[in-house]
C-alpha positions as CSV (number, residue, x, y, z in Angstrom):
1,X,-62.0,149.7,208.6
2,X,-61.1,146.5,207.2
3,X,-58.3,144.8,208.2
4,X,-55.5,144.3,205.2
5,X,-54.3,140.5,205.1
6,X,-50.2,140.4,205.0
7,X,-49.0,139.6,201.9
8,X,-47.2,136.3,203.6
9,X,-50.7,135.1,204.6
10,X,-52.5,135.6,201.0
11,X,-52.7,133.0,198.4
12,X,-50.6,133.5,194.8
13,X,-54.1,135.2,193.3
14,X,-54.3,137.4,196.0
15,X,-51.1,138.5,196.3
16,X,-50.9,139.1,192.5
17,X,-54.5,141.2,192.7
18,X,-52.8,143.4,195.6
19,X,-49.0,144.2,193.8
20,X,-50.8,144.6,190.5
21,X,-49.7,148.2,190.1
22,X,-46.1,147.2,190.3
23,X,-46.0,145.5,187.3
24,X,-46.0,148.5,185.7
25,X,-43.1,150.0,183.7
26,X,-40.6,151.8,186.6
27,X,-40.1,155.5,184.7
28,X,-36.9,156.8,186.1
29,X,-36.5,157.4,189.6
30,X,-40.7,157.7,190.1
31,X,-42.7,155.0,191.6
32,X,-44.5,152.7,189.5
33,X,-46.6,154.1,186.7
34,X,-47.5,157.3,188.8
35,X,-45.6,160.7,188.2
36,X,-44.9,163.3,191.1
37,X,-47.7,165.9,191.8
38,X,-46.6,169.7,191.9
39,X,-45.9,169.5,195.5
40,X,-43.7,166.4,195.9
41,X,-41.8,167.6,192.9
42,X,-41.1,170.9,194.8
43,X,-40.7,169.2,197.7
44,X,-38.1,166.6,196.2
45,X,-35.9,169.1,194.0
46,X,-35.7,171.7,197.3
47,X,-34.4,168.0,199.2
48,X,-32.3,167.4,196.3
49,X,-30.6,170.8,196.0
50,X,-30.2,170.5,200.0
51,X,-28.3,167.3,199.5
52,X,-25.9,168.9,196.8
53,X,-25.1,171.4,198.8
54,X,-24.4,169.7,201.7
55,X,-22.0,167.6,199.8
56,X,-20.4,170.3,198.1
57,X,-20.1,171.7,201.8
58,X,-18.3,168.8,202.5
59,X,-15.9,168.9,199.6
60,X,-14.6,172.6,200.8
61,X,-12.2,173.3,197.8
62,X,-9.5,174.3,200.1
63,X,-9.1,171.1,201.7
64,X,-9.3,168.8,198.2
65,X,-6.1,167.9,196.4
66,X,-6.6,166.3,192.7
67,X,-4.5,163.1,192.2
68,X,-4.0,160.9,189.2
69,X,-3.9,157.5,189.5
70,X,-3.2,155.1,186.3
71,X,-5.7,152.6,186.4
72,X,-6.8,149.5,183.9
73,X,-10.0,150.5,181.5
74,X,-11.7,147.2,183.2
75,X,-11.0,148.6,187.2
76,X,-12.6,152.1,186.4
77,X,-15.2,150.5,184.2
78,X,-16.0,148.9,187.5
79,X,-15.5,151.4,189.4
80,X,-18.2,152.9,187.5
81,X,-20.7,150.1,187.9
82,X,-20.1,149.7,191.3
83,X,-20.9,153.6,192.1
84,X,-23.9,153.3,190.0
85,X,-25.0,150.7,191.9
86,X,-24.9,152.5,194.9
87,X,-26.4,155.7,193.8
88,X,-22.9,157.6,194.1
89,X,-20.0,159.2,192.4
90,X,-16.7,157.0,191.2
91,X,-14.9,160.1,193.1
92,X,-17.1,159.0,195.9
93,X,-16.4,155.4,195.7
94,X,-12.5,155.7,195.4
95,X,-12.4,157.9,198.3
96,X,-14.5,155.6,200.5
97,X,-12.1,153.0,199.3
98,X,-8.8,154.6,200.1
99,X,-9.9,155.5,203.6
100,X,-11.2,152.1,204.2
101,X,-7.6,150.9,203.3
102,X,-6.1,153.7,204.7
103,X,-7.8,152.6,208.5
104,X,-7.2,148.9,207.8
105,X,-3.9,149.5,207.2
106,X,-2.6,151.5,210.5
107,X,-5.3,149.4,212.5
């Protein structure tokens, strides 16, 4: 079997030649320009329905207390963006922030 070259050691042609197929249109969360077979789609939604549950598990109702918190349009806009960016909830985000502070704060 033939070796592969890295793509550090390969010219600008070559390295074009060999990540041709990601210049292809990304189509949602698939890899590039190729869609899930049968089986990694069942495979991915049984993970995915795993992972929901598991975070619902962790958000046991009994133990969750709603607060409202007046904040400016630009902060939750942000707040937003930010938890986009990091493939999670705002709800997430805020509570990762207000423990962060919370530990800062006493530490």
């Amino acid at each position: 079997m033939k070796q592969k070259k890295r793509y550090q050691d390969m010219t600008a042609a070559e390295l074009a030649e060999a990540t041709k197929d990601f210049d292809k249109p990304w189509t949602g969360r698939r890899l590039p320009g190729r869609t899930m077979t049968p089986k990694e789609r069942a495979w991915f939604e049984s993970w995915q329905k795993k992972a929901l549950a598991e975070e619902a598990a962790e958000l046991d109702e009994k133990q969750i207390q709603s607060v409202t918190l007046l904040l400016p349009t630009a902060l939750v806009s942000r707040i937003g963006e930010v938890a986009k960016e990091k493939h999670t909830t705002p709800a997430a985000l805020v509570k990762r922030i207000v423990q962060d502070a919370i530990y800062h704060a006493v530490a």
